[in-house]
C-alpha positions as CSV (number, residue, x, y, z in Angstrom):
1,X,55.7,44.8,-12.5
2,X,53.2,44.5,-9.2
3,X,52.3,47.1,-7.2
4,X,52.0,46.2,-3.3
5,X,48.7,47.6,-1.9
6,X,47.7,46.9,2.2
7,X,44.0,46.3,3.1
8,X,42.9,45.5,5.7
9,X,46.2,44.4,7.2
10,X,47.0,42.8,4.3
11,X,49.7,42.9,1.9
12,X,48.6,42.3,-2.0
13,X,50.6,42.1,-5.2
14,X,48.8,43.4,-7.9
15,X,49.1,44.0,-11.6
16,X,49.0,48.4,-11.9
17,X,46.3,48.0,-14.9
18,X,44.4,45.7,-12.4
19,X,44.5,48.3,-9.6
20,X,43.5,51.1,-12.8
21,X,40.8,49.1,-13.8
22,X,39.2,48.6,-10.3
23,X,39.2,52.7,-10.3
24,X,37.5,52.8,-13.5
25,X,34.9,50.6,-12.1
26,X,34.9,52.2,-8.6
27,X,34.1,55.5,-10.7
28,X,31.8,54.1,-13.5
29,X,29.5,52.3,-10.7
30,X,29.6,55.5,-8.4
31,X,27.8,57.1,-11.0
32,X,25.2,54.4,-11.1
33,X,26.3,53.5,-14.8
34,X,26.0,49.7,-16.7
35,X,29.3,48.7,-18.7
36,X,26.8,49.3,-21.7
37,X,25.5,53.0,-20.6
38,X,29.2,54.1,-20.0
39,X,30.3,52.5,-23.0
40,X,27.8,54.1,-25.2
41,X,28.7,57.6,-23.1
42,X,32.1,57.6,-23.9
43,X,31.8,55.9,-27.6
44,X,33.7,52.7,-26.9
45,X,31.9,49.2,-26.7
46,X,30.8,47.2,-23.7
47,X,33.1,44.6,-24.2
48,X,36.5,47.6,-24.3
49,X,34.9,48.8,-20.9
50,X,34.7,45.3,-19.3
51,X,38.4,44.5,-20.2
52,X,40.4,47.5,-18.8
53,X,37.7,46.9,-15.7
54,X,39.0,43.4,-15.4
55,X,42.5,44.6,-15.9
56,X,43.4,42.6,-19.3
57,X,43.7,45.8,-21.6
58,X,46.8,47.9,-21.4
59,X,45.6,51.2,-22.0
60,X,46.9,53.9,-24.2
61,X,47.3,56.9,-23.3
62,X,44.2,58.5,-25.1
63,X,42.1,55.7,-23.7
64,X,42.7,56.7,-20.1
65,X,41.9,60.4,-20.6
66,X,38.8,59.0,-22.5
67,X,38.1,56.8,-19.4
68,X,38.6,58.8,-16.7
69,X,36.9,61.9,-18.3
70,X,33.9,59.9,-18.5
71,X,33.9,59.3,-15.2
72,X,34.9,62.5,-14.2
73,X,38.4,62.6,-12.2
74,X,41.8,63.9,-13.2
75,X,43.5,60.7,-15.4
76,X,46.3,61.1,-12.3
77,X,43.8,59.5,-10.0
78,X,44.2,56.5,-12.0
79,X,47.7,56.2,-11.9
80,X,48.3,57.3,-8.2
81,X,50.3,55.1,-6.1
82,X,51.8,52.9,-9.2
């Protein structure tokens, strides 16, 4: 399944656990956080972190409440518009 996303005039297909992941590392960044400082935060490893960032992981359910508490937003920020 792709989800279409516009920016900047453009129309993009794009896998829903890439778009996830890209608000995992919009969020993990905001906070000024490496893959290895959130990692250790949330008690996962670096190399879990980099692959649902990069969109190669599908996530369980837990691991997305576990993700998006660590960066502090509702888990329905993650999913919205998929």
């Amino acid at each position: 399944m792709l989800v279409l996303r516009v920016q900047f005039g453009q129309v993009a297909a794009v896998e829903p656990r890439a778009l996830v992941g890209q608000r995992i590392r919009d969020g993990r960044e905001r906070l000024g956080l490496s893959q290895e400082a959130f990692a250790e935060q949330i008690g996962t490893s670096f190399q879990q972190v980099s692959r649902v960032e990069r969109g190669e992981h599908d996530l369980r359910l837990s691991t997305l409440l576990l993700f998006a508490g660590g960066i502090g937003i509702d888990p329905s920020e993650l999913l919205r518009d998929l």
